[in-house]
C-alpha positions in Angstrom: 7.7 -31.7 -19.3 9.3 -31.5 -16.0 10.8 -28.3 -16.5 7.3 -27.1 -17.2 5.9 -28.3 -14.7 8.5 -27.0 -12.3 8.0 -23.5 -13.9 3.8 -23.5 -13.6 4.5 -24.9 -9.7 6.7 -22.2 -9.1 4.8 -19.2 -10.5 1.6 -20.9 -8.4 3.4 -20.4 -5.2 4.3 -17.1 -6.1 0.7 -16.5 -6.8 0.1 -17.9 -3.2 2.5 -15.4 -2.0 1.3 -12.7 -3.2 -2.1 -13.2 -1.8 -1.2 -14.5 1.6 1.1 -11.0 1.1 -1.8 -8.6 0.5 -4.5 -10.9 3.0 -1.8 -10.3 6.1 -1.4 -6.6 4.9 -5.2 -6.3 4.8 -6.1 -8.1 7.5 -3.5 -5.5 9.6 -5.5 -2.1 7.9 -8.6 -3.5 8.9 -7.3 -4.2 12.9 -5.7 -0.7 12.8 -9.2 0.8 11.4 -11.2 -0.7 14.1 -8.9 0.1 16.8 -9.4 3.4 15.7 -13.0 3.9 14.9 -14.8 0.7 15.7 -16.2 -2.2 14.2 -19.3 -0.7 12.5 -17.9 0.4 8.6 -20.9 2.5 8.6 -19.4 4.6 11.1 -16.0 4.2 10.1 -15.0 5.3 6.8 -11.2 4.1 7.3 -12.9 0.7 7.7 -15.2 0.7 4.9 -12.1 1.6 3.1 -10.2 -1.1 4.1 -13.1 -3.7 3.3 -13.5 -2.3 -0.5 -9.4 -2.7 -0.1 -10.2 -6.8 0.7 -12.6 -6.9 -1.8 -10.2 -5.5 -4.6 -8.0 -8.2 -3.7 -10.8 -11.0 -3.4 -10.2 -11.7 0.5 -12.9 -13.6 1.4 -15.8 -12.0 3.5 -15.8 -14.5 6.2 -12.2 -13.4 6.6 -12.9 -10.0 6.7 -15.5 -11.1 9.4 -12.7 -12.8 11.5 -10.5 -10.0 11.0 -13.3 -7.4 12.1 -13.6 -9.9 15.3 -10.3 -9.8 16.1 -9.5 -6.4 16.2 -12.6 -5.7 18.3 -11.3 -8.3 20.7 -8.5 -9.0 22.4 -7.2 -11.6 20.3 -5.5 -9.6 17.6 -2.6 -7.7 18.5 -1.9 -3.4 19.0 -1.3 -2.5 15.6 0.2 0.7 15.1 1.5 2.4 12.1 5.0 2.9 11.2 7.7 4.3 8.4 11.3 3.9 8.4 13.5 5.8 6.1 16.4 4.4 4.8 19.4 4.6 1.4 19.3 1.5 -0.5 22.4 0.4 -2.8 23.5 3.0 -5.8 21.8 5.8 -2.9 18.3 5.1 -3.6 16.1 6.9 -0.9 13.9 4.3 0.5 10.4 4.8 2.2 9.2 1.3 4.2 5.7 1.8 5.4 4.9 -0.7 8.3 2.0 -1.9 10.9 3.5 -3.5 13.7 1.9 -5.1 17.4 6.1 -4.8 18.4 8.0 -1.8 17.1 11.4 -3.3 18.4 10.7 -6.4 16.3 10.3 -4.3 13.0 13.0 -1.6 12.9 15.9 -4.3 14.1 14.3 -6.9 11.4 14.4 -3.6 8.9 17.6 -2.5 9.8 19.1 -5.4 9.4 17.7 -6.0 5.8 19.1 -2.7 5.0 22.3 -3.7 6.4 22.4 -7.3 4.4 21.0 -5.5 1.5 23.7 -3.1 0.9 22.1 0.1 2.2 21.7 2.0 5.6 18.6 2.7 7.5 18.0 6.5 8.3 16.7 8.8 11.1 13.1 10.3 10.6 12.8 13.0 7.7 16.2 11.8 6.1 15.1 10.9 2.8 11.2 11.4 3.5 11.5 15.4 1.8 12.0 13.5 -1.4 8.7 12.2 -1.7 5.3 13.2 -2.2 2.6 11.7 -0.5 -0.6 11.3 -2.8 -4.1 9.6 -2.7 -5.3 7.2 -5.5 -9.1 6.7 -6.0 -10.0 3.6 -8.3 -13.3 3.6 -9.7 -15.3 1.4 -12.3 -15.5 3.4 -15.9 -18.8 1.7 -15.6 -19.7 2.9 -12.2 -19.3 6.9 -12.9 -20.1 9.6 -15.1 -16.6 11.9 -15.3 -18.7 14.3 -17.6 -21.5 15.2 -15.0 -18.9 14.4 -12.1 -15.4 16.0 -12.6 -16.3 19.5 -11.4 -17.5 18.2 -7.7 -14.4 15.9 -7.4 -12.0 18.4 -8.0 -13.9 20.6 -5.6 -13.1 18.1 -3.7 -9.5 17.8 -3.9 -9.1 16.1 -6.8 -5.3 17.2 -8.5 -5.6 14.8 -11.5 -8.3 12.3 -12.9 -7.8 9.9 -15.5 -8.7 6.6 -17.2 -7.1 3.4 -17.8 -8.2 -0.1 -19.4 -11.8 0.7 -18.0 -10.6 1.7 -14.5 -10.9 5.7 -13.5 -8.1 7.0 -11.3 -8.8 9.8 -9.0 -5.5 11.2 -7.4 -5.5 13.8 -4.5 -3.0 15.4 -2.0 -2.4 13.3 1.7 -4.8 15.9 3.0 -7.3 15.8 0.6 -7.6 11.8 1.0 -10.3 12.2 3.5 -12.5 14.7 2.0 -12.5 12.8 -0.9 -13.0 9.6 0.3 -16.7 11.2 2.2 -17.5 13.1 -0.9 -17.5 9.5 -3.1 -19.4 8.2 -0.2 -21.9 10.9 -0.6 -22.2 10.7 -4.4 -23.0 7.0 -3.6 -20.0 5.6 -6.2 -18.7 2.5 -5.4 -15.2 2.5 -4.8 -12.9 0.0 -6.0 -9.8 -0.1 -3.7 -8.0 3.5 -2.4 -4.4 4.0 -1.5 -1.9 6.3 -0.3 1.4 6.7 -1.9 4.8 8.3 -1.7 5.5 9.3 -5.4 9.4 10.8 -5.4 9.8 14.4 -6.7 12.3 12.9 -9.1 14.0 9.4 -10.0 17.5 8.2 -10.1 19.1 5.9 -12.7 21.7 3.2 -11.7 24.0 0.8 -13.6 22.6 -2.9 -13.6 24.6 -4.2 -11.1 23.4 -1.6 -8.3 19.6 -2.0 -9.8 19.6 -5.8 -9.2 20.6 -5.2 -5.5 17.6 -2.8 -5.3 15.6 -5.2 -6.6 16.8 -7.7 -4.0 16.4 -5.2 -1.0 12.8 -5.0 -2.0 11.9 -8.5 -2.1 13.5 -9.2 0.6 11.5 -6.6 2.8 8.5 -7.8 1.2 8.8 -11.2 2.5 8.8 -9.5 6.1 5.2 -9.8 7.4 5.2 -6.6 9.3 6.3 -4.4 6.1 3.4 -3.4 4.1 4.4 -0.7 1.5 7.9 0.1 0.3 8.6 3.5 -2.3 11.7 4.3 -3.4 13.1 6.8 -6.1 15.1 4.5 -8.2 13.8 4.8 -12.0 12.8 1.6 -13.0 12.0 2.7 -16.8 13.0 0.5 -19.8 16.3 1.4 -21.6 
């Protein structure tokens, strides 16, 4: 009974985690949004973006208010957006996306999690060629009708649609994420959340040992509060 109880505990807190996680990496989009367009989402599509992004994570509103009021004030720090490239153990290319108010803070705090870690962080463009970087639309089944739709979302960028357990995926080129983003708006469908990602042209295979070190790297810059994305190339498929 103790052991159980240990065990639920433990996977509660890791629960917690994960939410205080994606609140602090929301709350961060949303100051960056309104330091670049303002306050009002119905002027700012990056905003309105981000609140659909707290909603898909069920941030509450009134801190979505606070973090809106923050960012138009100057109580919440000069968020700015950052990536650092790096090789993780077994030579994994590594893409860590932060948003930082102190630049000097992050990279030394990154570098020396690569260094811990068993990998090196890189200059600019040294492992970023390997990746892709993609938009990802997620829309209610419910909310959509692909059949009447499809044709003005791929003339809007869209390079692949598809659906999964009741959610519709609408994937588009970094370019395209904007266009897209106002066409949904216009059609009036609710969007679920939206993110951009850095899908590698191909993945690499490593022995156990070098996999579990990965693994470790990863968590370990996911516990830093500044790092809000990490992609990597390593192929995580079961044997």
């Amino acid at each position: 009974m103790g052991r159980a109880f240990e065990y639920r505990k433990e996977k509660k807190f890791k629960r917690w985690d994960a939410m205080a996680k994606n609140f602090t990496r929301i709350g961060r989009e949303i100051a960056i949004a309104v330091k670049n367009g303002g306050p009002n989402p119905d002027t700012n599509p990056k905003l309105r973006l981000a609140i659909q992004n707290a909603k898909s994570v069920q941030m509450p509103k009134d801190r979505v208010d606070s973090a809106i009021k923050r960012a138009s004030s100057k109580e919440e720090g000069n968020f700015e957006e950052v990536v650092y490239e790096g090789i993780g153990p077994g030579g994994v290319a590594m893409m860590v996306e932060c948003a930082t108010d102190n630049t000097t803070r992050t990279v030394a705090n990154v570098r020396l999690l690569f260094s811990r870690g068993g990998g090196a962080l890189g200059t600019s463009g040294s492992v970023g060629y390997l990746f892709d970087r993609k938009g990802i639309f997620k829309i209610e089944a419910t909310k959509i009708n692909l059949e009447e739709m499809e044709l003005d979302l791929i003339d809007a960028g869209a390079e692949d649609i598809y659906e999964e357990e009741g959610v519709v995926y609408v994937e588009t080129t970094f370019n395209d994420f904007g266009t897209m983003q106002k066409k949904l708006d216009d059609m009036k469908i609710e969007i679920m959340g939206a993110e951009l990602l850095r899908l590698p042209h191909d993945k690499i295979k490593l022995n156990a040992d070098n996999e579990n070190l990965v693994n470790n790297l990863i968590e370990k810059l996911e516990e830093d509060d500044d790092v809000v994305n990490i992609f990597h190339n390593m192929d995580e498929a079961e044997n």
